[in-house]
C-alpha positions as CSV (number, residue, x, y, z in Angstrom):
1,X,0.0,0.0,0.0
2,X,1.4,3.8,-1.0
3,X,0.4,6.6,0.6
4,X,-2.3,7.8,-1.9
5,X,-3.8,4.6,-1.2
6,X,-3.6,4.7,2.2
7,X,-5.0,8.2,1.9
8,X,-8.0,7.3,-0.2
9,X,-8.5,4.5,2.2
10,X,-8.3,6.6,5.3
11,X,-10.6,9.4,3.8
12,X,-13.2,5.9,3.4
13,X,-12.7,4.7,6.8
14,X,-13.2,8.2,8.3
15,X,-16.3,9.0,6.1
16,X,-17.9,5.8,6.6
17,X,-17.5,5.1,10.1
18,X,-20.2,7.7,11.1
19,X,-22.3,8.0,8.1
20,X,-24.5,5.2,7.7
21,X,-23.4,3.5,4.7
22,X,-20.6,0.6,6.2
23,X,-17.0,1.8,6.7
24,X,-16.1,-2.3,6.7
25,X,-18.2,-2.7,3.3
26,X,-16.2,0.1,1.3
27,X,-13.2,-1.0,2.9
28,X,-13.3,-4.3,1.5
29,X,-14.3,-2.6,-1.8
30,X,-11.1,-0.8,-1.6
31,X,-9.0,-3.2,-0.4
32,X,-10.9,-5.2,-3.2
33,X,-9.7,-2.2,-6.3
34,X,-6.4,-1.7,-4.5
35,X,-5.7,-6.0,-4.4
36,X,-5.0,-5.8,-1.0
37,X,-5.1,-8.9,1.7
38,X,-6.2,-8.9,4.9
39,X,-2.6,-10.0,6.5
40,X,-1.1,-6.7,4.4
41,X,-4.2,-4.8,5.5
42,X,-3.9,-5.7,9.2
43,X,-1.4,-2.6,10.8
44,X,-3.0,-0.5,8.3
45,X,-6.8,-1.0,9.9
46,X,-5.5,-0.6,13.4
47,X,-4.6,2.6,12.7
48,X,-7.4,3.7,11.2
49,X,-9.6,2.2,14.0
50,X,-7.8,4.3,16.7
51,X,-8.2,7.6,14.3
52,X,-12.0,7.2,14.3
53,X,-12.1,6.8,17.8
54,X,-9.8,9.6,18.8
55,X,-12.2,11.9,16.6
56,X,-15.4,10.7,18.1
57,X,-13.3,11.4,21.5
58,X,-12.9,14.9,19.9
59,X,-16.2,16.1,18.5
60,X,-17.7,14.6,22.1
61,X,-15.7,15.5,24.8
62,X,-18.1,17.6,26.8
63,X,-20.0,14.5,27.0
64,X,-17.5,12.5,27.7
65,X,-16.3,14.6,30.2
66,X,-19.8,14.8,31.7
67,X,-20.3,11.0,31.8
68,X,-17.0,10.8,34.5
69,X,-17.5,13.6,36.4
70,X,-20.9,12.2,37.2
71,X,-19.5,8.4,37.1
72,X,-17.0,9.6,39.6
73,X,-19.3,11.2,42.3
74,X,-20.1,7.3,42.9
75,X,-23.5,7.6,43.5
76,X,-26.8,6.8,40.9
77,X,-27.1,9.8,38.7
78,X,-27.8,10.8,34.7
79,X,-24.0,9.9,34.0
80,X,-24.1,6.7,35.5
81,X,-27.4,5.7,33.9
82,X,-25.4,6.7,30.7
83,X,-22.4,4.4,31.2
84,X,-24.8,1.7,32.8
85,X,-26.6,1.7,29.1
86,X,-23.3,1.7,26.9
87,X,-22.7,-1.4,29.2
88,X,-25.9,-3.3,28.4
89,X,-25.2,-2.2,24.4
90,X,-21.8,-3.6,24.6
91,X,-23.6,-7.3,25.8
92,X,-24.7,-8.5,22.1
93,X,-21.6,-7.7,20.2
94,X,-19.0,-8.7,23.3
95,X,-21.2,-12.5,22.7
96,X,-20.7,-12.5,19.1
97,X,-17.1,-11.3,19.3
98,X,-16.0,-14.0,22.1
99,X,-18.0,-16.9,20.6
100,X,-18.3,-16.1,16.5
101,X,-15.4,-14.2,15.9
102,X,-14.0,-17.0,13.2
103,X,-17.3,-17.2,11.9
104,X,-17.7,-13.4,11.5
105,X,-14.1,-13.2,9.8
106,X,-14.9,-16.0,7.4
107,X,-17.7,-13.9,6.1
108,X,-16.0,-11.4,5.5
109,X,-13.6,-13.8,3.1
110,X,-16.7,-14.2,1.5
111,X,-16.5,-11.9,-1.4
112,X,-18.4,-8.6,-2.3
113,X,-21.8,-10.1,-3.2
114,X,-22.0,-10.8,1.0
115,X,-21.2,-6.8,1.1
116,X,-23.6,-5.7,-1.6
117,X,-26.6,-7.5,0.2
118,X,-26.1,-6.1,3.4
119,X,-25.3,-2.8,1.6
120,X,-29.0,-2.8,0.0
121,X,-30.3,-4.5,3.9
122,X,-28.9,-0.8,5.4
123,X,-30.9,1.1,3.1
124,X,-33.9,-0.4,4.0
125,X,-33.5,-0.2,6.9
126,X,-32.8,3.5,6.5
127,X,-36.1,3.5,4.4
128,X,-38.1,2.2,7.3
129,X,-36.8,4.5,10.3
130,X,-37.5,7.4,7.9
131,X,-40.9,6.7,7.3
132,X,-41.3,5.2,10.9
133,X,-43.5,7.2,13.3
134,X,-41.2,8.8,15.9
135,X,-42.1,9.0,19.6
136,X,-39.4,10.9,20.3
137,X,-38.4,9.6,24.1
138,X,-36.3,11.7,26.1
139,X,-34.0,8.9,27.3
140,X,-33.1,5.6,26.8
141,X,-34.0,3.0,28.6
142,X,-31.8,-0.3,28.9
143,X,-34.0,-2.3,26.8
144,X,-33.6,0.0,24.5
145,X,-29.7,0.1,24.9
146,X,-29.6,-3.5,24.7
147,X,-31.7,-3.6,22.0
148,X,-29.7,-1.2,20.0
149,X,-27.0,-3.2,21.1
150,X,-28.1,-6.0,19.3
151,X,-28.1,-3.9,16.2
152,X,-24.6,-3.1,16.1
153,X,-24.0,-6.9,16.9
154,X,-25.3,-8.1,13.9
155,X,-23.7,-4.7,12.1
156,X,-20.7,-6.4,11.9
157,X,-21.4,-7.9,8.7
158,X,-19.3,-6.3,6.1
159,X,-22.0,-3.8,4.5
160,X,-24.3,-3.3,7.1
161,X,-23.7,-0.2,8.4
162,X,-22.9,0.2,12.5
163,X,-24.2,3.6,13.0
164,X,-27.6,3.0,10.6
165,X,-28.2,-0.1,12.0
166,X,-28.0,1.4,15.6
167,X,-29.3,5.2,14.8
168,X,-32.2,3.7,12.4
169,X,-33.4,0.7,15.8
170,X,-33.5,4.0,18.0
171,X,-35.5,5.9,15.6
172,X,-37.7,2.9,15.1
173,X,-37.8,2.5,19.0
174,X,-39.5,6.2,19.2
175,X,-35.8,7.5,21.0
176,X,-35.2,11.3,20.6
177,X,-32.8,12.7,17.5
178,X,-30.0,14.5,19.5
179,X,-29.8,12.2,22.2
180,X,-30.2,8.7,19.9
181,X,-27.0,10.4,17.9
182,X,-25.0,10.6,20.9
183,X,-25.7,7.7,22.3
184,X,-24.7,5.7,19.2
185,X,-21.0,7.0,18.8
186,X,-20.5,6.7,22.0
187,X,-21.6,3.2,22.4
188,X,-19.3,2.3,19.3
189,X,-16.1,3.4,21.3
190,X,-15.3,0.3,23.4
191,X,-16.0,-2.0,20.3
192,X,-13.7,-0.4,17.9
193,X,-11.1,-0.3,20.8
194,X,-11.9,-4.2,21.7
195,X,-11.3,-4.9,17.7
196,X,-8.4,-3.2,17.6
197,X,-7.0,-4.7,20.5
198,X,-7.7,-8.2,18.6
199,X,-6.0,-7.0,15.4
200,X,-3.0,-6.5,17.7
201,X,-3.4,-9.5,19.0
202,X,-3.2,-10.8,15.2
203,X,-0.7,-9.2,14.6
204,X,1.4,-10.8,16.8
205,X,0.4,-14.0,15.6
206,X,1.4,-12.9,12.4
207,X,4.3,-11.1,13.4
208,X,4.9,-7.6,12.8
209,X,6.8,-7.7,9.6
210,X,4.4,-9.4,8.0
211,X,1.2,-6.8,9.6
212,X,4.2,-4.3,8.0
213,X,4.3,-6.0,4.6
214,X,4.0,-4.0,2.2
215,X,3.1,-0.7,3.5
216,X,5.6,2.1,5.1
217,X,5.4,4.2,8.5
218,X,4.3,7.6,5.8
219,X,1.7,5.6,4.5
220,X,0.6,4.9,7.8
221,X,0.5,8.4,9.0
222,X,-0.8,9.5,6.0
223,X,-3.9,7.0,6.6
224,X,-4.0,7.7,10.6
225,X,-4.2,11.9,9.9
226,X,-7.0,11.3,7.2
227,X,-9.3,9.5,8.9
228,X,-9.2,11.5,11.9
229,X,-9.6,14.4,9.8
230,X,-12.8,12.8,8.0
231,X,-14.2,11.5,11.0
232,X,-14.3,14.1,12.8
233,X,-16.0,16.0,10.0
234,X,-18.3,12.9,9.3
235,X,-19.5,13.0,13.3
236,X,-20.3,16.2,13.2
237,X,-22.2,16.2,10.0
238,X,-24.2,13.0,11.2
239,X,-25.5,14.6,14.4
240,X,-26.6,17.3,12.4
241,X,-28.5,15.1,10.0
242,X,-29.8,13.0,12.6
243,X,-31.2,16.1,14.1
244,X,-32.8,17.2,10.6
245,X,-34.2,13.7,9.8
246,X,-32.0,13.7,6.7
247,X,-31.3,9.8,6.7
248,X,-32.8,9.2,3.7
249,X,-30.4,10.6,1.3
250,X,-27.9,7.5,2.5
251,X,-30.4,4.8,1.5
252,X,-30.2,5.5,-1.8
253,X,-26.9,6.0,-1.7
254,X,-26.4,2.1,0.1
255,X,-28.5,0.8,-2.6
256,X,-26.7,2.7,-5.6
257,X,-23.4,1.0,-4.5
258,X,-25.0,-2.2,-3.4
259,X,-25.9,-3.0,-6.5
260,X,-22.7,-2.1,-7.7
261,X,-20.7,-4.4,-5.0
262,X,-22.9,-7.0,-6.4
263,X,-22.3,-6.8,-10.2
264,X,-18.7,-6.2,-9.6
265,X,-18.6,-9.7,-7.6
């Protein structure tokens, strides 16, 4: 991988990761243009990973901020509650990633037609929370966390979008806009840093020249500064459009390149 490849591919991973069209389903179409492997790949998405995470840290860190001063009091309170419901979202995806991680990885070895079907799943799912009839609740209640947990559990298919799948269940579940978009990039933070921490561990098994292979320590910075660049922009815009019910424009979008994913397969 060169460094205009990893910056395309960072400006992907960035972009995608918050907007609601699959940051793992263009990522395997790029790695898929490029003819990159996942060994090769492997030091390149770790970076990446920890870029989109340190920009959700920067677009939200009054709330974050505001969820440990209140954890920190140590008594029950709205921060606590908050932290409490990230927990019961983290339950769905922590059982698929302890007990069908190999399964989950040999999907993704699966080719683009896998990706292009889940691509076109995420837009109708967009479709539906559009046209579903919001009860806008002010809070979210732990079923509701754990249900929107479950979403981004089964969001790990390549195509199927993490932050559709989770922002479209809480619109479906009658959730309010601004706090629903909160609540779902902050959830996402422990399970990028748990796959990242087992793409290390990979890479150890792999060793580190071969993670290295083919790609250089500019390449990798190149890849690390462009998506955190992108995704911070991409958070922000996504609140925003959250907040305006502008969803829609990303299911035909999903669908447009679904299609494509599939006849390219």
């Amino acid at each position: 991988m060169d460094w205009l490849q990893a910056l395309i591919l960072g400006i992907v991973q960035g972009l995608t990761e918050y907007l609601p069209v699959s940051s793992s389903g263009h990522l395997s179409l790029g790695a898929h243009l490029f003819g990159l492997n996942g060994e090769e790949n492997l030091a390149f998405t770790i970076v990446v990973h920890i870029a989109t995470v340190l920009s959700t840290c920067v677009v939200l860190w009054r709330e974050i901020i505001w969820i440990f001063t209140d954890l920190f009091k140590w008594q029950w309170n709205e921060g606590t509650r908050y932290v409490v419901n990230i927990l019961i979202s983290m339950i769905p995806v922590g059982i698929v990633g302890f007990f069908f991680k190999d399964s989950v990885e040999a999907i993704f070895g699966s080719g683009l037609i896998v990706v292009g079907c889940c691509l076109l799943v995420t837009a109708l799912l967009l479709t539906f929370a559009y046209f579903a009839k919001a009860r806008q609740r002010e809070t979210i209640s732990p079923l509701h966390a754990f249900i929107i947990g479950i979403a981004q559990a089964i969001a790990v298919l390549p195509g199927l979008s993490r932050s559709g799948s989770t922002i479209a269940t809480g619109l479906i579940l009658g959730n309010k806009k601004e706090s629903l978009a909160q609540f779902s990039f902050l959830m996402v933070i422990p399970p990028i840093l748990g796959e990242a921490l087992l793409d290390v561990k990979d890479m150890a098994t792999y060793g580190i020249s071969t993670a290295m292979a083919g790609i250089s320590p500019i390449a990798l910075l190149v890849g690390f500064v462009a998506a955190f660049v992108c995704g911070c922009a991409a958070c922000r815009l996504m609140i925003n459009l959250v907040k305006r019910g502008k969803i829609i424009w990303f299911a035909a979008y999903c669908a447009i390149v679904g299609l494509i994913a599939i006849c390219i397969s």
